[in-house]
N, C-alpha and C positions, 0 to 999 in steps of 0.2 A: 571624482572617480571616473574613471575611463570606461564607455560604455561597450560590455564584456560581452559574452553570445547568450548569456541569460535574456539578458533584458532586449538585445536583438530580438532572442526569439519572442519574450514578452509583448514587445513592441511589434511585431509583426502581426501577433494576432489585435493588436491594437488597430493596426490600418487595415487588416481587414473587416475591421465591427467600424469603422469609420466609413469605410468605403461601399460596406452594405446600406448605411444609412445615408447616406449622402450619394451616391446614383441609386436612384429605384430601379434602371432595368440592369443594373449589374445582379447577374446571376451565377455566384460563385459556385463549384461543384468540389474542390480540394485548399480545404483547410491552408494558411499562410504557417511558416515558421518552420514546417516539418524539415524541407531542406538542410535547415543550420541543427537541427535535433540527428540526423544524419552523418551529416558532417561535425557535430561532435562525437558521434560514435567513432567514427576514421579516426580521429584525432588522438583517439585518447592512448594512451603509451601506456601497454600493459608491461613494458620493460621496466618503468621508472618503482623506485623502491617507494614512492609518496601514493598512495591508492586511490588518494581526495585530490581531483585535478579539476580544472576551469574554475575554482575559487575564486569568489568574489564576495567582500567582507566590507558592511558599512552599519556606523550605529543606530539604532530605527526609534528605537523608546529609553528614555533613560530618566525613574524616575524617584524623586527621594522620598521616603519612607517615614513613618514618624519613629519620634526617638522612644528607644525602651528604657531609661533609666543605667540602672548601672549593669545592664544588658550591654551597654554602650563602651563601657570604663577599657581605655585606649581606642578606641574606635571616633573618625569624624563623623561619623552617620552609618544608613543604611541605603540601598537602594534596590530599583528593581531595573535590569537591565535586556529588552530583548533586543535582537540584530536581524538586518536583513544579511544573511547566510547563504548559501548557498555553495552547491559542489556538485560533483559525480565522482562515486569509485566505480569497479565494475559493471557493482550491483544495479547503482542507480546509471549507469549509461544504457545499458540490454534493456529496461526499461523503458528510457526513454525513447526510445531505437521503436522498439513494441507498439508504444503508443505515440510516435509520429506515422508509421506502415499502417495500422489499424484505422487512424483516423484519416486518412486518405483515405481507403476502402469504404468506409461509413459514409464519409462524404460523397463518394461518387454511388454507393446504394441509396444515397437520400432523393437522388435525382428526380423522383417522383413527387417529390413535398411539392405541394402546388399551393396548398393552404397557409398564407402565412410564412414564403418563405425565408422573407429576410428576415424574422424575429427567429426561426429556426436555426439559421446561418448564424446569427449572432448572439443566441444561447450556444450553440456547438465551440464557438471559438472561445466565448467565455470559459467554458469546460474545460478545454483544451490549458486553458492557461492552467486551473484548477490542478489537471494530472499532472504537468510538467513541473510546475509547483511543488507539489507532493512528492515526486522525485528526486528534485534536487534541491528542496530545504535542509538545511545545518542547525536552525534553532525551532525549539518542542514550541514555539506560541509561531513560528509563519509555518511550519507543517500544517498548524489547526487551522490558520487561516486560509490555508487552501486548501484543503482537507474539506472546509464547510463549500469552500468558493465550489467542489463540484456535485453537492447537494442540490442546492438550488436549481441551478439550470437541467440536471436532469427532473426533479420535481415537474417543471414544466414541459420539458419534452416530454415526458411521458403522460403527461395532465393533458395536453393542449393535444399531441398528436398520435394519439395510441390510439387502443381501439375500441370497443362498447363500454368495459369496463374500466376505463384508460383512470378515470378520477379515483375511482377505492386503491387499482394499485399503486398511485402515485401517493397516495396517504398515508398508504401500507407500508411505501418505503421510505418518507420523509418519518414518521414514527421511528422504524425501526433504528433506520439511520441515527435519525437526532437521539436516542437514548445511547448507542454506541456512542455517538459524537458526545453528549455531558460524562459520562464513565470515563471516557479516555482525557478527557479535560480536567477531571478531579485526579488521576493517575498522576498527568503533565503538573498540576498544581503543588503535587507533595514533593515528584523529584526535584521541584524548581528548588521549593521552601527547603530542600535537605542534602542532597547531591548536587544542586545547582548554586550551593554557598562556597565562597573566596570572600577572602581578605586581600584584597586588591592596594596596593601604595603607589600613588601619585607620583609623581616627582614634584619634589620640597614640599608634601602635603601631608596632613596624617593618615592613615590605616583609612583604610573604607570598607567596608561588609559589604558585599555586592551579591544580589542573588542573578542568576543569568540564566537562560534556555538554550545557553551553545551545547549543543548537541557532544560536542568534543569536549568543553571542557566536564560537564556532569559525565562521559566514560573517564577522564582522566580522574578525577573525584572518585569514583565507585572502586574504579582500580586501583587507590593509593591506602592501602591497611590504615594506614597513620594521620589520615584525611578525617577532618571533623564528621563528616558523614558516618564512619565505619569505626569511631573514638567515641564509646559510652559516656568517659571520663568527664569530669567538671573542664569546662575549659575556659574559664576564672573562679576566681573564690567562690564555692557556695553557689555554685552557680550549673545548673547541669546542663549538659552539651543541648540546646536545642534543635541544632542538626543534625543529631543522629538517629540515622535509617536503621531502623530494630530489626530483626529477623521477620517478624511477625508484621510490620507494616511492607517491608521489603515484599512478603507473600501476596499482604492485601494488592498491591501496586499491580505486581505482576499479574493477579487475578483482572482486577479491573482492566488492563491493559489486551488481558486475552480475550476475556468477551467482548470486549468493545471491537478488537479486530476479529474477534468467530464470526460477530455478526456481521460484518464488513464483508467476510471472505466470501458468505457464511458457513459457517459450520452445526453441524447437527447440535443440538436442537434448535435454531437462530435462524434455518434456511428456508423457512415456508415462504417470505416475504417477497425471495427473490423467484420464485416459481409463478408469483403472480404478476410481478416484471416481465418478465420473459415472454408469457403470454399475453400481456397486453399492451408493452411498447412497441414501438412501430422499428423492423429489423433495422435500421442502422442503427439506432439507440442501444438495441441489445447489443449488435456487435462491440460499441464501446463498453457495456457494460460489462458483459461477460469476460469481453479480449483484455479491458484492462481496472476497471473500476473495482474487479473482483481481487486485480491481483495487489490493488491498496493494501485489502486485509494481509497475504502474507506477508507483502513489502514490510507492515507495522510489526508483526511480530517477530522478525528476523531481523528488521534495524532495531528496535528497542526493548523485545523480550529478549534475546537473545543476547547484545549488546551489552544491555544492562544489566540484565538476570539470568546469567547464564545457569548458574545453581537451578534456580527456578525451572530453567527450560528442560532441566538436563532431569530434571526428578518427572516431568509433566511430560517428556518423549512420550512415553507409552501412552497415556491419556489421550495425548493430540495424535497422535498417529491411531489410538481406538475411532476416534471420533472424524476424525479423517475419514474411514473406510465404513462407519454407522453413516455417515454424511452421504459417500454416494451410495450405499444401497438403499436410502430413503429417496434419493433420488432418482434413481432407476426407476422404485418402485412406484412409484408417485406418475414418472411421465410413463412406463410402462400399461398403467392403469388409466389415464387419458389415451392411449394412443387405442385403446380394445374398446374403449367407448368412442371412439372417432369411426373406427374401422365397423362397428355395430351401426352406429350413427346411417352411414350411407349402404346398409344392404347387407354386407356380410354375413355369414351363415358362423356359426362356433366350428365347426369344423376349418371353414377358410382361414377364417383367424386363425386357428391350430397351425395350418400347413403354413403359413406366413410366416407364423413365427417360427416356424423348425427351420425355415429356410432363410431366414434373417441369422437363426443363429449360428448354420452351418455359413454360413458366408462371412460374417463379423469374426468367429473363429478363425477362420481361414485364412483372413487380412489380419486376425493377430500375428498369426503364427509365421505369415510373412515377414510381414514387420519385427518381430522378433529374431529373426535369421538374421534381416538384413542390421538391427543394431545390434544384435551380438557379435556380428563379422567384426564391424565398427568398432566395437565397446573392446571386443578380444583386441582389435591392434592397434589401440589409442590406451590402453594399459599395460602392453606386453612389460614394459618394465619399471609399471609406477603402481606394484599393486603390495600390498603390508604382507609381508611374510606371514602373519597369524590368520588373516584370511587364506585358510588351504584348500578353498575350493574356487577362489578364485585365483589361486595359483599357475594356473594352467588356461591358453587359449580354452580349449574343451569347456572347463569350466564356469569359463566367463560366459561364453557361446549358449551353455544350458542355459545358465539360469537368466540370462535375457531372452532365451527364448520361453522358459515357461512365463518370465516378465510380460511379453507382448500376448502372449496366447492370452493369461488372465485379462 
């Protein structure tokens, strides 16, 4: 297989954890690989009607299963099949765009690491691979493999270089994490066992049962009514469908799949964990974490709640969007209540704090309400004639105009 801008970029962060380990005084400040994560954004053809572009497809595990008896009856066997996958549509390019920008920036705010800095350097790049990873895998077992790959290495940035408290938060987050992480793992395991079945034929071979984690073929599975997945029916004598996804497991899945990515994102109640991140990893750390480690959580549940269970996502809107909005005023409130004990901390009088805050919130008002003019201008003439006729208030420039402007003021 011809090596593609994946495994380029792969490979770049490979020589640069080579290249930290082998010169001692090379002292890297920006991340390798970002360049081609760039220049796959350029590339990509948002004309073309195929959405899944820089594709690149090889077989990674394939392996056979014991026999069930007359489970088997026309069947040569079973197996289990994962692939190294991978792609970009949109979704996952703006993404990766995000976190190549991001991770320069971190890198040149790390420039202060004096402790230890080539193991620094060389967990960062290992991460690096992690997110890109996450981005643009195609099969549900190499998403999890990177998925974990960028546990790890923040575990130890934030362990080794954070700051008084650096150890509890780093626990705090390897806990929280690794419970999401096994949830979303037993999720990935039922769709494989039930959406992720074909009857695959060789050429001049017999039938083969194949379970698989291609991301594409488990949507094509979930979308086909007639698919053993979404077929109750016996499908041999006596024999009942054991691939089929029930209404009721379909829920469980989805459930498991949400908390696993709330707490990822986090979402209320799942977000205490990342509060004590924040305040005790060392700010480039944060900048990754927050600029993209957070945005794992909704990448998961817009590629695979959404993807897979749309039913699911469409009954659970209002819930997630409650908890959305319970999320940040737990979190307002939270650093709002640190911020009155910092400001107490060095002298402050209750009255100063008063006026501080009256004038923090005339000013953050103010920059809403800005900002809200300036994308309602926007938003009015990048809609003028792509806006649904049954939205009748956003019918009209004016209309668009308000209600982005009460959007930025809030």
């Amino acid at each position: 297989m011809p090596i593609g801008i994946w495994l380029r970029i792969a490979l770049a962060a490979v020589v640069g954890i080579v290249g930290l380990v082998a010169l001692p005084h090379w002292h890297t400040q920006e991340p390798t690989g970002d360049y081609l994560a760039v220049a796959l954004f350029a590339a990509y053809d948002r004309t073309a009607e195929e959405t899944m572009q820089f594709t690149e497809e090889a077989d990674w595990i394939i392996a056979d299963m014991n026999r069930e008896g007359e489970m088997l009856s026309g069947l040569a066997g079973y197996a289990l099949q994962f692939k190294y996958k991978v792609g970009a549509d949109g979704l996952s390019a703006a993404l990766i765009l995000l976190t190549a920008l991001i991770s320069v920036m971190a890198a040149l705010a790390a420039v202060h690491i004096k402790k230890r800095w080539k193991t620094f350097y060389i967990l960062f790049l290992i991460l690096m691979v992690g997110m890109f990873g996450v981005f643009a895998a195609r099969d549900l077992f190499l998403f999890f493999v990177f998925f974990e790959l960028t546990l790890v290495p923040m575990f130890f940035l934030i362990g080794i270089w954070g700051f008084n408290d650096r150890e509890k938060a780093a626990v705090k987050f390897l806990i929280y994490n690794g419970i999401g992480s096994a949830l979303m793992l037993i999720a990935f395991l039922i769709i494989v066992i039930t959406a992720g079945f074909a009857i695959v034929e060789p050429d001049g071979g017999r039938p083969l049962g194949m379970y698989t984690a291609d991301i594409d073929v488990i949507s094509a599975n979930l979308a086909d009514e007639s698919g053993y997945v979404n077929s109750p029916g016996a499908i041999w004598p006596g024999v009942a469908n054991p691939f089929y996804l029930s209404e009721g497991m379909a829920w469980l899945v989805f459930i498991l799949l949400l908390i696993a990515f709330g707490i990822k994102l986090p979402i209320f109640p799942f977000h205490t964990w990342m509060l004590k991140v924040h305040a005790e990893a060392p700010p480039s750390v944060v900048m990754i974490h927050s600029g993209i480690l957070l945005k794992i959580g909704a990448y998961g549940l817009i590629r695979f709640g959404m993807q897979f269970f749309p039913e699911q996502i469409e009954t659970y809107a209002l819930l997630i969007a409650v908890l959305g909005v319970a999320n940040t005023m737990a979190l307002s409130v939270t650093e709002r209540t640190r911020e009155l004990g910092l400001l107490r901390a060095v002298g402050m009088s209750r009255a100063q704090t008063r006026s501080m805050i009256r004038w923090e919130a005339v000013i953050v008002t103010s920059l809403g309400v800005l900002l809200g003019v300036v994308l309602g201008v926007v938003f009015a003439w990048l809609t003028a004639r792509a806006v649904p006729a049954e939205i009748e208030v956003l019918s009209v420039p004016v209309g668009r105009l308000a209600v982005t402007v009460a959007a930025g003021a809030l």
